[in-house]
Structure formats: C-alpha cells, structure tokens
C-alpha positions, 0 to 999 in steps of 0.5 A: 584418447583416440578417435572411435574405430568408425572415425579413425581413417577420417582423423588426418588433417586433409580428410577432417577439412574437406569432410567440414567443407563438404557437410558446410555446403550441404547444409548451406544447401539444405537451408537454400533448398528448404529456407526456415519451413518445418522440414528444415531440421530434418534436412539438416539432419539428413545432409550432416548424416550423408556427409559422414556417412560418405566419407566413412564409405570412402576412406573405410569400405563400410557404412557405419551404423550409428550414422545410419541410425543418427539419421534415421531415428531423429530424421523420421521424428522430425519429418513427423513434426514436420508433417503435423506443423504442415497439417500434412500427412501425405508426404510422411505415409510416402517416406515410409512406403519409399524407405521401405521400397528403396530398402527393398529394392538395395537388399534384393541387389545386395542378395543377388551379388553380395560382394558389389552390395553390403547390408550397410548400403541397404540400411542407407537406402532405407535412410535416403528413401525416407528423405527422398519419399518426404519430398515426392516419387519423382524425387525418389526415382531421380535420386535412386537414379542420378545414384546409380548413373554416377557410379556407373560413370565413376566406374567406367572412367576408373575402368578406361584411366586404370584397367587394373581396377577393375574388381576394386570395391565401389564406395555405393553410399556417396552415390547415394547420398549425392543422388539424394542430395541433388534431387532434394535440391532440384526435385519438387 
C-alpha cells in the first residue's frame, strides 16, 4: 500500500518526525492559548490543518485541497458552535467577512503575478482568515503581516547566503500559517 500522492514527499522518517513535533507544539499552544473555552476544538483543528498544510507547501510547492478544506468545513462549524455557547455572534460575522477579504486580497496577488501566488495559497488565505477574523482585526492584520514580513526576511537572507536562488518558488502557506499562529497566541 502506498501513502496518498499529497503525502508521499512527507513519508521519510526525518519529515514524519518533525512534522508530529511541529503539530505537537502547535496544538500544546492552542490548549495554553485557548484552555478548555469553546473555541478549542476549532483551534485545534486550525493548528493540526496548518501544520500539514505547511509541511505539504514545503516539501511539495502545493497546498493540498483536502487539508484546506479538512480545516475549513469542521473549523467554520465549530466556530459556529463556538459563538452560540458564547451567545456571542459578533466574532463568527468577523471570520466570515475577514476570510472573505484575506481571500480576496491573496486572489488579487495570485492575479497580478500568477508565478509568486498559486490558487492554493488563496484558498489558505481564506482558512487563516476565518481563524484570525474569530479572534479580532487586529489579529487579522498582524497575522497577514507578521506573514508577509517572514517571507520577506526569508527571501532576503536566501538572497544574501545564495544569490543563485533567486527565481526559487517561495513556499507562501508556512508564512502564513505561522503569521496566523503567532497572532493567535499573542493577539486579543
């Protein structure tokens, strides 16, 4: 039996371990960041989805579909749950209007220079605007920018240590992914 086409450049002993450390922390995080408030189980979800989804994008160039959607479809349930044990409706109209603009703004990007922006980062955008939205603004717009400012870094330290990188693709949804996690953890 072999391991699914999305999971095959994941299935080496190194990539497996740090791939279940990475999600083991971020879901320790989640639980310190949240303790055992309704949100939770979303969280959860978002932290188990990101860490796949970054170490997809990482080994692969792609932001594989199922993940996208394994976040999105439970996470936006559960976030409704959420809000109605909160009694609370204001943070779920905020997710929904930040996904819709954090997907916006990714499809404008992924429009203007198609080779530095794929369809799957845009569809990644909209998952981590969901999450980041559920939390406040503030949070939206320092996830989106703490995300944009490590791949700027990345790309400038690649840049200086190898200057024969310069047209390498740029893995977009683990900048993401820990630009939403880190204003998660830190933003009200």
């Amino acid at each position: 039996m072999t391991a699914p086409p999305s999971l095959t450049a994941l299935a080496t002993p190194s990539r497996i371990a740090a791939t279940g450390a990475a999600a083991a922390a971020v879901e320790a995080a989640m639980l310190w960041r949240f303790g055992w408030s309704p949100p939770l189980g979303a969280y959860l979800v978002f932290g188990a989805a990101a860490t796949a989804v970054s170490a997809t994008d990482l080994a692969q160039r792609r932001v594989p579909n199922r993940a996208v959607l394994a976040a999105l479809l439970p996470g936006a349930a559960l976030l409704v749950v959420a809000s109605g044990l909160d009694t609370t409706w204001w943070p779920l109209a905020r997710a929904a209007i930040a996904m819709v603009v954090l997907a916006g703004f990714y499809l404008a990007l992924g429009l203007a220079f198609p080779s530095g922006m794929g369809m799957g980062d845009v569809k990644w955008a909209a998952v981590t605007g969901l999450f980041l939205g559920w939390i406040s603004w503030p949070a939206v717009s320092a996830g989106t920018l703490l995300a944009f400012a490590g791949a700027a870094l990345f790309v400038t330290v690649r840049h200086v240590a190898a200057p024969g990188c310069r047209r390498a693709v740029l893995a977009m949804a683990p900048f993401m992914a820990a630009g939403a996690l880190a204003a998660i953890l830190v933003v009200r």
